[in-house]
Every structure is written in structure tokens, then in C-alpha cells.
TIVO-375044 format. One line per 4 residues: their letters; for each residue y, x, z of N, C-alpha, C, CB. Coordinates in steps of 0.001 Angstrom, whole numbers, plus 500000, padded with zeros to 6 digits. Glycine has a CB too. Layout:
residues N
A = Y X Z Y X Z Y X Z Y X Z  ...
END
This chain:
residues 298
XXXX = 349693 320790 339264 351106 321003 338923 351530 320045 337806 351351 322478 338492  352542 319160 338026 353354 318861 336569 353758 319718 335575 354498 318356 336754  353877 319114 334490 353746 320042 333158 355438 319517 332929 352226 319524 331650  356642 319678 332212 358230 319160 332387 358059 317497 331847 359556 320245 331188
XXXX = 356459 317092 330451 357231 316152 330636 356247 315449 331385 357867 315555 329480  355705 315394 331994 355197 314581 333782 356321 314233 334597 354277 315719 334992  356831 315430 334273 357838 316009 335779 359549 314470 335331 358684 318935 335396  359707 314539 334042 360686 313804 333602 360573 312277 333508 360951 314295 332483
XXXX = 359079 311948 333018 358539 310759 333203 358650 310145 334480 357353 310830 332887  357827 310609 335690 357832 310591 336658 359005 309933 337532 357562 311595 336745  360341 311328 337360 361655 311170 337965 362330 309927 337051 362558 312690 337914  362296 309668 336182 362948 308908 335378 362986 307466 335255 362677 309285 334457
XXXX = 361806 307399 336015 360740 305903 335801 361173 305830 337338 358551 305992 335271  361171 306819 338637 361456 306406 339554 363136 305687 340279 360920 307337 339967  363703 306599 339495 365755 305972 339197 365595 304584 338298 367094 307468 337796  364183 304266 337303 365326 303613 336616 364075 302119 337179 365839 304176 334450
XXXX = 363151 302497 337309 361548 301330 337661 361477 300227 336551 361657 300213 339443  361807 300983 335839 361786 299754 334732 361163 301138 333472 363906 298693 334320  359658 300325 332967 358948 301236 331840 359547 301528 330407 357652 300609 331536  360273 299988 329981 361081 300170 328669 362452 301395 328755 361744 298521 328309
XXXX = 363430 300768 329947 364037 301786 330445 363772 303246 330053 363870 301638 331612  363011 303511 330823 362545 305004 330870 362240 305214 329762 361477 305429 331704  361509 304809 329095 360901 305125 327103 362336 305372 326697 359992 303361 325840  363202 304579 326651 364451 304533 325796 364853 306027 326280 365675 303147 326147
XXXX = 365625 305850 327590 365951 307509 327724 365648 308463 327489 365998 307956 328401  364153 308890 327376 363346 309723 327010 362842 310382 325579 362607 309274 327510  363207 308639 324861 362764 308362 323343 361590 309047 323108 363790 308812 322241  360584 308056 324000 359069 307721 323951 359061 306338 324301 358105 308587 324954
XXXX = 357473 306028 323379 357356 305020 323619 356690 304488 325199 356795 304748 322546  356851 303243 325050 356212 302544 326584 355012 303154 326741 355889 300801 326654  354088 302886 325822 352868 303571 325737 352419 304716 326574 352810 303959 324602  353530 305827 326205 353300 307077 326508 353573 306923 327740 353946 308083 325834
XXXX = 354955 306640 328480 355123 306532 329861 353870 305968 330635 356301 305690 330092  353298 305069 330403 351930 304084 330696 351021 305568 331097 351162 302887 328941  350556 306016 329855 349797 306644 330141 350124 308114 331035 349272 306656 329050  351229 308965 330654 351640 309935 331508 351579 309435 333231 353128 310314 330977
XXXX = 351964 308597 333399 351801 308040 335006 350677 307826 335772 352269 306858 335160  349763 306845 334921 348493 306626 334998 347481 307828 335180 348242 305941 333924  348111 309160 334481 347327 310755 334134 347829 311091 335726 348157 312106 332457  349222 310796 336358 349917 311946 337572 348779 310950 338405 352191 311996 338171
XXXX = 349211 309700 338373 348560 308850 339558 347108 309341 339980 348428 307258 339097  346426 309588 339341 344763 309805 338848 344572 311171 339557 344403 309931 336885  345465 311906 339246 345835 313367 339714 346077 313948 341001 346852 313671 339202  346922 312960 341686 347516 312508 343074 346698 311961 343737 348564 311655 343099
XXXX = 345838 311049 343133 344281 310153 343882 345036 308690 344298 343409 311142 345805  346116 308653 344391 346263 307189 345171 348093 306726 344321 346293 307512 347595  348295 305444 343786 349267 304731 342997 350764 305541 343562 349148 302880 343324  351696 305860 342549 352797 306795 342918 353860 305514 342550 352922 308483 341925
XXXX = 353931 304332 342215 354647 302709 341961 353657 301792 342074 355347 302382 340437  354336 300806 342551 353343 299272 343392 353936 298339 341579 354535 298146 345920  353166 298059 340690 353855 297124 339805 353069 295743 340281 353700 297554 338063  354187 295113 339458 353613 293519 339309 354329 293349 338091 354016 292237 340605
XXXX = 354202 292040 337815 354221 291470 336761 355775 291311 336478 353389 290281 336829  356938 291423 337930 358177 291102 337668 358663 292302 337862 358765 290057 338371  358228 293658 338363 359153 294397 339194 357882 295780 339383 359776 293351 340857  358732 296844 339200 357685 298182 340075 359071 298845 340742 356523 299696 338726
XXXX = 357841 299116 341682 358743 299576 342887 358265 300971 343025 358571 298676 344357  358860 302295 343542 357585 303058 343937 356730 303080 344975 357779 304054 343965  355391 303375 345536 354585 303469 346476 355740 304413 347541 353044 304145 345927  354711 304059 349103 355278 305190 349937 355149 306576 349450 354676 305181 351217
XXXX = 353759 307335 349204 353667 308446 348316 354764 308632 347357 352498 308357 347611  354801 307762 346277 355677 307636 345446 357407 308839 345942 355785 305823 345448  357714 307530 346575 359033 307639 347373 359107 309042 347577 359101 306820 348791  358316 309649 348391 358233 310870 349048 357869 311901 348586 357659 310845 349881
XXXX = 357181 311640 347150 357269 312849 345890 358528 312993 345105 356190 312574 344720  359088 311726 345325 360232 311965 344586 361574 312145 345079 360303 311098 343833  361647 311905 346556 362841 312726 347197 362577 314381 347882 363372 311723 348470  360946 314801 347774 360868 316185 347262 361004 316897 346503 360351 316511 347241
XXXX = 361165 316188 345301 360804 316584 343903 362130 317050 342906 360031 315265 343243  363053 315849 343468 364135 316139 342601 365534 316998 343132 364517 314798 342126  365583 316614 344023 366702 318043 344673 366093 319427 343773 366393 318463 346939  365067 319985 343696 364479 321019 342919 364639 320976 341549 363213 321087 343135
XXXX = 364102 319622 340833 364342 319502 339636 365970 319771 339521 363794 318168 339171  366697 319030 339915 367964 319020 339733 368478 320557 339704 368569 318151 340783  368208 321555 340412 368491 323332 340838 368174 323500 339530 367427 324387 342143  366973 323748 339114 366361 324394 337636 367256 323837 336857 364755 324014 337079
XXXX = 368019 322533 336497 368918 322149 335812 369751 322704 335562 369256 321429 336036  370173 323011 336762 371579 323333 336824 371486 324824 336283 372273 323150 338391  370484 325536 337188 370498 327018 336926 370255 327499 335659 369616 327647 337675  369557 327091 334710 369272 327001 333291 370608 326457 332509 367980 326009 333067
XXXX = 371521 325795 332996 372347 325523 332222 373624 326761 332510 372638 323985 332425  373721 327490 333949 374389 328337 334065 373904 329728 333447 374632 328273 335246  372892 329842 333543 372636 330770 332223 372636 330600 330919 371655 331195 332204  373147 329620 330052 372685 329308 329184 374231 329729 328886 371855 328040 329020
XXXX = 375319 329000 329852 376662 329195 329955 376855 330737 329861 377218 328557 331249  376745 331897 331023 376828 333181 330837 376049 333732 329646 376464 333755 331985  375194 333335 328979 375357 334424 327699 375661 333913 326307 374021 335226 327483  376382 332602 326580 377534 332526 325316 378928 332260 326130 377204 331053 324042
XXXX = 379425 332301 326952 380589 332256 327567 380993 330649 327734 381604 333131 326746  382092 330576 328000 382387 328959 328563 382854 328839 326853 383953 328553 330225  382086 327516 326420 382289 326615 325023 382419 325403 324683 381527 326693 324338  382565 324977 323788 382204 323284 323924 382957 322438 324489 381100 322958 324616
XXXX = 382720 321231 324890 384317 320371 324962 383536 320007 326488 384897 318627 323448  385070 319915 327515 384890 319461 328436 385639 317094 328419 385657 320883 329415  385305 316841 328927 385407 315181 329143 386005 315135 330689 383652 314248 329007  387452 315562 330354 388299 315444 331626 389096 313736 331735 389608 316837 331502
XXXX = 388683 312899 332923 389347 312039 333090 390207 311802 334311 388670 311290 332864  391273 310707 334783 392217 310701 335403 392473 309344 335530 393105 311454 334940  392850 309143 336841 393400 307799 336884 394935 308101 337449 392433 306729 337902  395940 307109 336740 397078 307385 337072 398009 308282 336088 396890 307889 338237
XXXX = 399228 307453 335759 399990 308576 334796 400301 310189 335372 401536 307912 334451  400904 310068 336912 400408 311300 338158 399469 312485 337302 399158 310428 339660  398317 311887 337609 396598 312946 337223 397136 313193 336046 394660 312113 337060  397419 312727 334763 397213 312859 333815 397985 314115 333335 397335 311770 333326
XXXX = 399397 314011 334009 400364 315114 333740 399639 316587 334421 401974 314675 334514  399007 316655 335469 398367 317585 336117 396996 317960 335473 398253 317151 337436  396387 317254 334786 395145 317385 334107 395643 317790 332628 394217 315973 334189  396689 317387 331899 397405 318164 331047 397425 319735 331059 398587 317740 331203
XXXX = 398332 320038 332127 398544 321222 332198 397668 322149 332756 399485 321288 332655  396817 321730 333798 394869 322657 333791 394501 322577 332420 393221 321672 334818  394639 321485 331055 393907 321948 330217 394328 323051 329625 393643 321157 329476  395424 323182 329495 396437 323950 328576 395598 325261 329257 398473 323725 328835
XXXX = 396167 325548 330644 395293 326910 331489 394074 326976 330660 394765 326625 333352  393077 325836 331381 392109 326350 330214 391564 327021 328944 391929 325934 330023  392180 326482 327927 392508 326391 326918 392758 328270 326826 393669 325193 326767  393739 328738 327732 394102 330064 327095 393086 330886 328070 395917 330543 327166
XXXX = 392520 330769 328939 391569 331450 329559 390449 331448 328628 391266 330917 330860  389914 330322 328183 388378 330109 327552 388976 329327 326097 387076 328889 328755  389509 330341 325372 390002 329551 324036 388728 328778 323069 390815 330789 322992  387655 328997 323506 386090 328394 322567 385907 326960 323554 384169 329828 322745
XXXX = 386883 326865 324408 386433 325435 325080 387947 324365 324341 386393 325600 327404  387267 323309 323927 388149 322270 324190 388143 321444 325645 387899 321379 323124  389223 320371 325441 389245 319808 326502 389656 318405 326267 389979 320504 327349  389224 317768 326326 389461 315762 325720 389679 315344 327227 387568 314563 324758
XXXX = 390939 314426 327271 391243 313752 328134 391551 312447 327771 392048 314295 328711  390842 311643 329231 390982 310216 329278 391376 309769 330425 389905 309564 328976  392620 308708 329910 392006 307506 331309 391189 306806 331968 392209 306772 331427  390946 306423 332934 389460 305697 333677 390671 305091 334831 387734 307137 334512
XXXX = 390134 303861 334721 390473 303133 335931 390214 303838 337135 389798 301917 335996  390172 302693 338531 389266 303336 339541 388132 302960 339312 389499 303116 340861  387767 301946 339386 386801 301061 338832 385899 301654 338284 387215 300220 338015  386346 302625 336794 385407 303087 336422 385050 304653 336566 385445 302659 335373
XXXX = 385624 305338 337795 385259 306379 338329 383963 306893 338284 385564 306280 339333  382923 306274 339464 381748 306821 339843 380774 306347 338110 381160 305987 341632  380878 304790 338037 380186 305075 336501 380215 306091 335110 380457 304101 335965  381450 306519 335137 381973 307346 334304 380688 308653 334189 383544 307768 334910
XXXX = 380915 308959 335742 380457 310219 336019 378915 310584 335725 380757 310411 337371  378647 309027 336080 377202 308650 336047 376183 308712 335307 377096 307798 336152  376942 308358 334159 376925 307594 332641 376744 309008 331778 378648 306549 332152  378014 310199 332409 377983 311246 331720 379170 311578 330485 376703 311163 331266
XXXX = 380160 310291 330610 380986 309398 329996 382615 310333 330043 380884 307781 330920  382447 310872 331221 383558 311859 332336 382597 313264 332727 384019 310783 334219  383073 314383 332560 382342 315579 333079 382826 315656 334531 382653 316980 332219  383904 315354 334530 385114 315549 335994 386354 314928 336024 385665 317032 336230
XXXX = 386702 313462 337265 387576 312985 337180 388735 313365 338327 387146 311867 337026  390293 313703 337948 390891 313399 338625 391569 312177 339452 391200 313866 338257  391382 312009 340583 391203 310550 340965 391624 311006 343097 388962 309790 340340  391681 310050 343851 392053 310115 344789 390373 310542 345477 392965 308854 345106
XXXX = 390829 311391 346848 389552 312350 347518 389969 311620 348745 389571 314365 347546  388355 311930 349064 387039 311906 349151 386646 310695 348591 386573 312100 350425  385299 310815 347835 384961 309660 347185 383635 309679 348001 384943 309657 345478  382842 308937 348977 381780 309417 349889 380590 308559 348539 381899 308685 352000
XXXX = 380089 308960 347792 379205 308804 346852 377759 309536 346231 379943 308792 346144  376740 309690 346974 375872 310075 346833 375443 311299 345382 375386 308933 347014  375844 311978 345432 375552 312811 344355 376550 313223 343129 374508 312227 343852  377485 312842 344359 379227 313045 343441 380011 314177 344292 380499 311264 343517
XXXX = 380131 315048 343840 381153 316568 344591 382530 316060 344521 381149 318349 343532  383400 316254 345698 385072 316099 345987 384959 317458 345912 385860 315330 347506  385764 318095 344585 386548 319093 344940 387763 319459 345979 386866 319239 344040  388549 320383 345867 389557 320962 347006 390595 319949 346654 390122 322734 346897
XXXX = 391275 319285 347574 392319 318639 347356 393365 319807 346737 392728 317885 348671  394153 319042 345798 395248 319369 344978 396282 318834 345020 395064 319325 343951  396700 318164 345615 398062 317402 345653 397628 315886 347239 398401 316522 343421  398770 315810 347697 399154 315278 348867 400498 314229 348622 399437 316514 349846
XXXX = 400259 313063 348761 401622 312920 348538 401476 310968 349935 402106 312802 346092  403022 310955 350320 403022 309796 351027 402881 308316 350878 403810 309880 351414  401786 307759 351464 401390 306371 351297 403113 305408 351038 400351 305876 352958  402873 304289 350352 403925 303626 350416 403226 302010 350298 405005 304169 349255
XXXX = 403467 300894 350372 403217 299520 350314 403865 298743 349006 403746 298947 351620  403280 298402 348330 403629 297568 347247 404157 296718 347217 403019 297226 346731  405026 295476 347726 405081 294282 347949 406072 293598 346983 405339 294134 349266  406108 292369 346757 406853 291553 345850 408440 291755 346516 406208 289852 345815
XXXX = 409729 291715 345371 410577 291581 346283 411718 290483 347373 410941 292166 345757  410455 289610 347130 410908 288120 347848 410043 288590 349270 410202 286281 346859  409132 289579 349806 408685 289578 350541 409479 290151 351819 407755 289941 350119  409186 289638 353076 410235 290458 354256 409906 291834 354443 410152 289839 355824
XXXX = 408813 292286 354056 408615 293684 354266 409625 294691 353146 406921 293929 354052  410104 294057 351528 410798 294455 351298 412428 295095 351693 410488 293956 350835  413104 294431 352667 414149 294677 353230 414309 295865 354093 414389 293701 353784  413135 296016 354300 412981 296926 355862 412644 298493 354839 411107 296198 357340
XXXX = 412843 299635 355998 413106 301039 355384 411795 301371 355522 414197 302105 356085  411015 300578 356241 409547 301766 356330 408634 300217 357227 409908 303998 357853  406973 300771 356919 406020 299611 357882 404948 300530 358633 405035 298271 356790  404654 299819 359081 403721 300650 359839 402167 300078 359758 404245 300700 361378
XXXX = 400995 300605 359402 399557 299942 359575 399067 298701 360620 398727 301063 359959  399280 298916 361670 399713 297631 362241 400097 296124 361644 400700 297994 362795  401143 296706 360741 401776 295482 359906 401376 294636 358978 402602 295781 359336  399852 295384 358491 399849 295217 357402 398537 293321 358218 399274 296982 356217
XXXX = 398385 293145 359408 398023 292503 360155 398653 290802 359627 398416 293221 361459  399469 291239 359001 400267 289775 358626 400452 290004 357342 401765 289377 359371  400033 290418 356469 400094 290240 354732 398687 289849 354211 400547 291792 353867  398386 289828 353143 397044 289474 352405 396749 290669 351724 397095 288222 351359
XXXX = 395652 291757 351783 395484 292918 351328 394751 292888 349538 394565 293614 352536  395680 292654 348299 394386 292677 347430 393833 294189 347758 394719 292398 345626  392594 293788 346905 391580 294635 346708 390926 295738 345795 391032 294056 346761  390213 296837 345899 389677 297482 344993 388332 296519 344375 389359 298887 345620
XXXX = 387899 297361 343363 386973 296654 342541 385864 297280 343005 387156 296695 341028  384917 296180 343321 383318 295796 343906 382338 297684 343205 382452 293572 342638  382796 298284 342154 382101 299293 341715 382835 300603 342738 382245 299384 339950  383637 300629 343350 384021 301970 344118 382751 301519 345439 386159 302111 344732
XXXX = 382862 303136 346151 381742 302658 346817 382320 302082 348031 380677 303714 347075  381885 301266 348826 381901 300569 349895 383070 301295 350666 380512 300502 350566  382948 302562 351259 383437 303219 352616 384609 303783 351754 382305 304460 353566  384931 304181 350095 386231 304337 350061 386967 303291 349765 386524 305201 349342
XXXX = 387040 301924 349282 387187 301002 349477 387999 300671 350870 386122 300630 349241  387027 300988 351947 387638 300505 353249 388315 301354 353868 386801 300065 354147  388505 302872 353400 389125 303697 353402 390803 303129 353095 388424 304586 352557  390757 302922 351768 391472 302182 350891 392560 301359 351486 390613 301402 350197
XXXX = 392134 300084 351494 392271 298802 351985 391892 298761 353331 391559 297880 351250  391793 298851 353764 391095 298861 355624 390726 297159 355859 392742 299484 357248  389950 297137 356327 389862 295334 356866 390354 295317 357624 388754 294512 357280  390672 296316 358628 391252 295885 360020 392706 297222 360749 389528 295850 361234
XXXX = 393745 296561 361014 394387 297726 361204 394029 298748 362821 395930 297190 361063  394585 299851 362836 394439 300706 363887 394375 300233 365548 395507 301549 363659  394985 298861 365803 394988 298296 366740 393630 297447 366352 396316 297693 367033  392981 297365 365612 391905 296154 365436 392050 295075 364948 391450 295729 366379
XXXX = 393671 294701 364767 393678 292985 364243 393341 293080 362983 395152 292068 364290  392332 291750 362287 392058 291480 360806 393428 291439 359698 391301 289989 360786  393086 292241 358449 393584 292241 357759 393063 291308 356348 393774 293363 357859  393766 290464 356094 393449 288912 354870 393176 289792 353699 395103 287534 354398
XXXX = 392168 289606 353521 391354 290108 351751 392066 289173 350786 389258 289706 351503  392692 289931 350113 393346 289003 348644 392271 288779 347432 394762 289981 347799  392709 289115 346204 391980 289097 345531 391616 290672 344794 392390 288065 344874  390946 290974 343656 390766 292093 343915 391007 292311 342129 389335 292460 344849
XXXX = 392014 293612 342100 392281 293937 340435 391750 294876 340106 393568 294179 339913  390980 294475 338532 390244 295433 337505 391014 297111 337632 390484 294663 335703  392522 296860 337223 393135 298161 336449 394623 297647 337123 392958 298266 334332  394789 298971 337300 396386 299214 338430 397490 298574 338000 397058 300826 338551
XXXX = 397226 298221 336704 398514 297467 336113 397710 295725 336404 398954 298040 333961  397128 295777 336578 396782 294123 337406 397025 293724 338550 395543 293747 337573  396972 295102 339549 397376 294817 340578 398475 294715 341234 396964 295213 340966  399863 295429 340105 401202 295623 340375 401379 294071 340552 402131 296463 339202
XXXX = 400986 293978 338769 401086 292098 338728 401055 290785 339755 400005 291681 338039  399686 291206 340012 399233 290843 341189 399966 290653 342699 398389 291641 341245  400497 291718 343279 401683 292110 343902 402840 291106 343357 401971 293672 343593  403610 291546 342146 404505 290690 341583 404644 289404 342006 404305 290633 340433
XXXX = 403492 288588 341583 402986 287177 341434 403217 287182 342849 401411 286769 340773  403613 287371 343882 402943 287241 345481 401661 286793 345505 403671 286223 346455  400722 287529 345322 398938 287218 345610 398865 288099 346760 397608 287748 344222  399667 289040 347124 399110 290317 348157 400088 291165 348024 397656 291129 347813
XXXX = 399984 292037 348830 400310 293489 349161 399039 294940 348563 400396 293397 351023  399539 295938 348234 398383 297129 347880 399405 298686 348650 398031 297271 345504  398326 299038 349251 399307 300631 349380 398676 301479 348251 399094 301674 351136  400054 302629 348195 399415 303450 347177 400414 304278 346895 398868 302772 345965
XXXX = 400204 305435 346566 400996 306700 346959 402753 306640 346151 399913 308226 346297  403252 307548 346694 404718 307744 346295 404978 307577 345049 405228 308949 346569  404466 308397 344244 404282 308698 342902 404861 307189 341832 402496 309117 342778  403961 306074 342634 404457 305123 342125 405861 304206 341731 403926 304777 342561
XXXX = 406967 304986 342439 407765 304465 342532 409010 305651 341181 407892 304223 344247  408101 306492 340752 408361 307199 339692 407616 306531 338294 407923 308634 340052  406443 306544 338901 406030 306104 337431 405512 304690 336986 404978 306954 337043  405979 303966 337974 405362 302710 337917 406744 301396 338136 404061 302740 339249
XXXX = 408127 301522 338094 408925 300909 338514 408647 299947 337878 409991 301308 338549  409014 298972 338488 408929 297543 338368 409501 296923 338377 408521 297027 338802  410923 295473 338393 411430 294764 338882 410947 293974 339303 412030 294527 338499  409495 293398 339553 408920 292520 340841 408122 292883 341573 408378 291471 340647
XXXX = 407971 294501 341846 407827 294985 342706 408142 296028 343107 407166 294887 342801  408481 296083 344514 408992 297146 345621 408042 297588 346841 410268 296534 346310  408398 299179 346210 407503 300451 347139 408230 300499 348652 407697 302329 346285  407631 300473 349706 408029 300767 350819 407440 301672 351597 408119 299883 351342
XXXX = 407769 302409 352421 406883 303619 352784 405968 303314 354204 407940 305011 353025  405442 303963 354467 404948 303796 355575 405533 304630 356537 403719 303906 355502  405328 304347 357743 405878 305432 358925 404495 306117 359367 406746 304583 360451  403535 305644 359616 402308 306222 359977 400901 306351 359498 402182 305843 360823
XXXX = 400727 306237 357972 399733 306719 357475 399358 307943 357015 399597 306173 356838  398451 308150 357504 397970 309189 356546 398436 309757 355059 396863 308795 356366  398573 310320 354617 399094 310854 353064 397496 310556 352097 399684 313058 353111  397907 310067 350936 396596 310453 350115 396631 311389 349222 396080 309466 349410
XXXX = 395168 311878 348963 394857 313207 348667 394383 312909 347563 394030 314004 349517  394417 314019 346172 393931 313567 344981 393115 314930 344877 395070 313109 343758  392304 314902 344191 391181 316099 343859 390587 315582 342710 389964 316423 345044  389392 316905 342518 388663 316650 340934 387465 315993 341781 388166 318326 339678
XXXX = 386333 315010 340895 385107 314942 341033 384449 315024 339917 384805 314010 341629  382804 315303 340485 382132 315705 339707 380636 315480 340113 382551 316893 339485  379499 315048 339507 378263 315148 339569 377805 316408 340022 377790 314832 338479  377002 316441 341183 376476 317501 341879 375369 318109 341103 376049 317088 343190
XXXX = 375010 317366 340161 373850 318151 339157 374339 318511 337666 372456 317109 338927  376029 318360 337714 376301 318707 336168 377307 319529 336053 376627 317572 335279  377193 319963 337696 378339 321695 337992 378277 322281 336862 377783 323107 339224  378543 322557 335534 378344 323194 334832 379701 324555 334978 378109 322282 333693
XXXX = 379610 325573 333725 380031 326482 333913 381687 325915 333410 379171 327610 333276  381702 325250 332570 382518 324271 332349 383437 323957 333165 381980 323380 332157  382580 323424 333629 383128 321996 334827 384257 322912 336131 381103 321062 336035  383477 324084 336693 383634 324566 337670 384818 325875 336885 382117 324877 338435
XXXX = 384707 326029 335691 385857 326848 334723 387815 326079 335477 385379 326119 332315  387311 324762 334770 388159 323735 335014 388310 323290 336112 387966 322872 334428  387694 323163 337142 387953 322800 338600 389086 324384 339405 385972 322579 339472  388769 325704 338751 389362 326369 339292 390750 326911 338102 388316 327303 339893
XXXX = 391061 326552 336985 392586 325930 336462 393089 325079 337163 392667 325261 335211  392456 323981 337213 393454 323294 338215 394171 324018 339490 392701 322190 338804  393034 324264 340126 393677 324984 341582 394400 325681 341806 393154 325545 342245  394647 326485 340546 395256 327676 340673 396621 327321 340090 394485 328852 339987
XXXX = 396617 326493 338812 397723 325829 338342 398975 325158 339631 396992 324640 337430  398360 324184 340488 398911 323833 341619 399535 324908 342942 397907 323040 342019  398551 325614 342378 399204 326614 343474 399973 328067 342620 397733 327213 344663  399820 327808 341601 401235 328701 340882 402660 328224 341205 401237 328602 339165
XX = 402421 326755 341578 403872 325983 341976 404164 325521 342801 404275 325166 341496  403311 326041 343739 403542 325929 345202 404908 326655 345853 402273 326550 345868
END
């Protein structure tokens, strides 16, 4: 059996494969990691990481202790922290972030809920790009961001959608799509699409931006902006076109650029996210203010 710190060494060294790495997080030295591994390996009978001189990787064994291993570790986490939560009640500061002036007004007023439900909790709110969504979360940086749903991200929870609102097209107003009352996906077949930033994951991205419209024809990759106020710009400048919900044309007016709606997209959906291993009592306090907040004003 692993003893917790085997069990931490182990998992820690396998996310991060780098020995200094792991010491730092842990705050042990290299040394110790060296030897704790060397003790499981010995234990196990056969190498649980292949090193060399540039790189450790883990062994097949390896691999396969450790996508047994940590779904479990991760439970005891969690469950220890939800008890830890029920017998001092919800406390302590939650790290609510938001992208969009939109989220922010709505993440406002869940805190406030909060706030009088669980008066021993604070609640600190920030902006986060998109960009810096999934790192946020990652990092530990963000407890739970409001941000557009589904985020398909490995070990990141989409809460219940909370708000719905209609796609619209960004475009400069020298552009011909400006004139017209509405476009359709199809259309977007003849503009230059900028882009999200290389850190969202892949499939919402193309979610996003689509490469190709509903009929199949290619859609022209523009360039791609850090933070939403680059990309208005961006837009402005004629570099591209961006879709992006209604909202914008409230809180984002522009004089060199004009919102146009779509006739046939989909609506986008905004929800909370959150790390599937840092559900805390917290977290899930605040995931259900929101919900309920939205639907007081329904």
C-alpha cells in the first residue's frame, strides 16, 4: 500500500515528469522525490517512469497505476474537503471569475445572494479573458468561471446553463454584411473568421469559429485576439469578422463596429465552470445562487 506521501509523489511527478517540478510543489527536495520513487518502483518490482537524461516519461505500468490511482485520489479529496466544509459551515473566500461585462453583472448579484445565505463566506471577483479560462481554473487562480458553455475540457465541470442569448456577427462598418438586417452561417463562407486564442481547447474553439460552414464551404482563418477588446479592434481595422452574442451591442458599442444578427444560429449559452476535483462546498454553495438568482427573474 502507499503511505499519502508515496501516493502524492507518485501522482505529482506523473502530471508534471519533471523531478525539480514536483519537489517545488510539494516543497521537498529532489532528493526526496528520487528516493520515494525509487522505494514505490522497488515495491512494484518493475520501473513506474522510463528517464533519460532529457525527459521521463512514465512506464506502461506507470501509466496504468496512475489512471487507476487518481480518479480515487481525487474522491478522498474532495470528500475530506466536504466534510471539513459541513462541520464549520460554508467560509472563506470564494475566487469567482467572468468574462464579459454581461457575467460580471450576473456574478455580482449571485455574490450578493451569497453573501446573505453564507454571511462567513466572502466572494472576490475577477475578470479573465477567454484565453485565460481553463488556466485560471487550473492554476487554482479562479474557483469558478462564468464564461460561455460547454467548455469540452478534461477535468473541467459545465454547470447548468444560465442565460441564452442570440448570436450576432461583428463586422466593420464599411463591410457589405453591415447593410443587411440579418446573415446566415453559410455566409460567413466569404469573410475572414478571426480567431480564439491557441489556450481554449481545440473543439470549443471550433465550436466557436467553425472552419467550415453548415453546407461545408471553408471558412478564411484571420488572425487570432488575446482579449475581446482586441478583437472588436481587430474587426474595426477590417482584419475579420467574430460572432458573439447580443449582449454586445449593449455593452460593447462601437463606432467601427457593427453587430448583425444571425438568422440561423444557434443561441450561446453561458454557465459556471469549475474543476471536477475542487467541487468544494463553496463552489457548489455558489453554483446554486446563481441558479436560483436567474430564475427568480425568470
Amino acid at each position: 500500500m502507499f503511505d499519502r506521501h508515496e501516493l502524492e509523489a507518485f501522482l505529482t511527478l506523473a502530471e508534471e515528469l519533471h523531478f525539480g517540478r514536483t519537489a517545488e510543489r510539494l516543497h521537498v527536495s529532489t532528493s526526496r522525490i528520487s528516493q520515494t520513487i525509487a522505494k514505490l518502483e522497488r515495491r512494484v518490482g518493475v520501473p513506474l517512469f522510463d528517464r533519460t537524461s532529457r525527459r521521463v516519461e512514465l512506464s506502461a505500468v506507470g501509466r496504468q497505476l496512475y489512471e487507476e490511482v487518481r480518479p480515487a485520489w481525487t474522491r478522498i479529496g474532495v470528500a475530506f474537503e466536504r466534510a471539513v466544509d459541513a462541520g464549520r459551515g460554508i467560509t472563506g473566500t470564494l475566487e469567482a471569475a467572468f468574462t464579459g461585462a454581461a457575467a460580471g453583472q450576473l456574478l455580482v448579484g449571485a455574490g450578493e445572494l451569497m453573501r446573505d445565505r453564507w454571511p462567513g463566506c466572502a466572494v472576490r471577483l475577477r475578470e479573465a479573458q477567454l484565453g485565460q479560462v481553463v488556466p485560471w481554473l487550473r492554476d487554482g487562480e479562479a474557483d469558478l468561471v462564468l464564461t460561455h458553455v460547454p467548455m469540452p475540457e478534461p477535468g473541467i465541470i459545465s454547470g447548468p446553463v444560465l442565460v441564452r442569448e442570440a448570436r450576432m456577427l461583428a463586422v466593420p462598418p464599411g463591410h457589405p454584411f453591415a447593410r443587411r438586417s440579418s446573415v446566415s452561417l453559410d455566409d460567413l463562407a466569404g469573410v475572414t473568421m478571426l480567431q480564439l486564442p491557441d489556450t481554449l481547447p481545440e473543439a470549443f474553439r471550433a465550436a466557436y469559429t467553425p472552419p467550415r460552414t453548415p453546407s461545408g464551404r471553408p471558412v478564411a482563418a484571420g488572425p487570432a485576439g488575446a482579449t475581446f477588446q482586441e478583437i472588436l479592434t481587430l474587426v474595426g481595422a477590417g482584419q475579420g469578422v467574430f460572432p458573439m452574442g447580443a449582449q454586445a451591442r449593449r455593452y460593447y458599442a462601437r463606432p467601427d463596429v457593427v453587430y448583425v444578427p444571425f438568422e440561423d444560429a444557434p443561441p450561446l449559452e453561458w454557465g459556471l465552470l469549475w474543476r471536477a476535483d475542487a467541487a468544494t462546498a463553496r463552489v457548489r454553495a455558489f453554483a446554486q445562487a446563481a441558479y436560483d438568482l436567474v430564475h427568480e427573474h425568470r
